[in-house]
N, C-alpha and C positions, 0 to 999 in steps of 0.2 A: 713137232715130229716130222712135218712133210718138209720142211728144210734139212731135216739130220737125212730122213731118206737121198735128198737130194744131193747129198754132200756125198751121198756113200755110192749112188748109181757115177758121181765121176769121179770118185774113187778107184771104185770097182772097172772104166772105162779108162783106166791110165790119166785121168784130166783131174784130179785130186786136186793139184796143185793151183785153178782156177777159182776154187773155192776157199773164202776168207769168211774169218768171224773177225767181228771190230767192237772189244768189252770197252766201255769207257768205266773206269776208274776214279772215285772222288768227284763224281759229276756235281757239277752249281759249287766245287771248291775253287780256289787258286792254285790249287796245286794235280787239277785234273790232269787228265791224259788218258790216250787211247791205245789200248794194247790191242795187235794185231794177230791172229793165229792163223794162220795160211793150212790149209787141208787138214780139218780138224779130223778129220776120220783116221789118215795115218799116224797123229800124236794122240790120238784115243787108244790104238793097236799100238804102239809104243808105250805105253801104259803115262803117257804122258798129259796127256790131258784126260780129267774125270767127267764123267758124262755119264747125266741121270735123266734119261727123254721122260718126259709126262706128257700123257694124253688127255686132251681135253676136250672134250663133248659140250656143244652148248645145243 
């Protein structure tokens, strides 16, 4: 959660586009690869990216 905040304070500061998410895909396969999402907060408000934040207390 304190990175989604993070994402959204430079979001919200016009610097969105500074912030990246990097999913690896088919990890320990041959056929991995790393999908890149650049200012996850604007393709979350473009209904483009799904985003479920969990809070976790320990």
């Amino acid at each position: 959660m304190i990175q989604w905040e993070f994402a959204r304070k430079l979001f919200d500061s016009g610097d969105g586009e500074k912030y990246w998410i990097y999913k690896v895909v088919n990890a320990g396969q041959e056929n991995a690869k790393i999908e890149k999402l650049q200012n996850p907060i604007k393709l979350w408000k473009e209904g483009r990216l799904y985003a479920h934040p969990v809070n976790i207390k320990l």
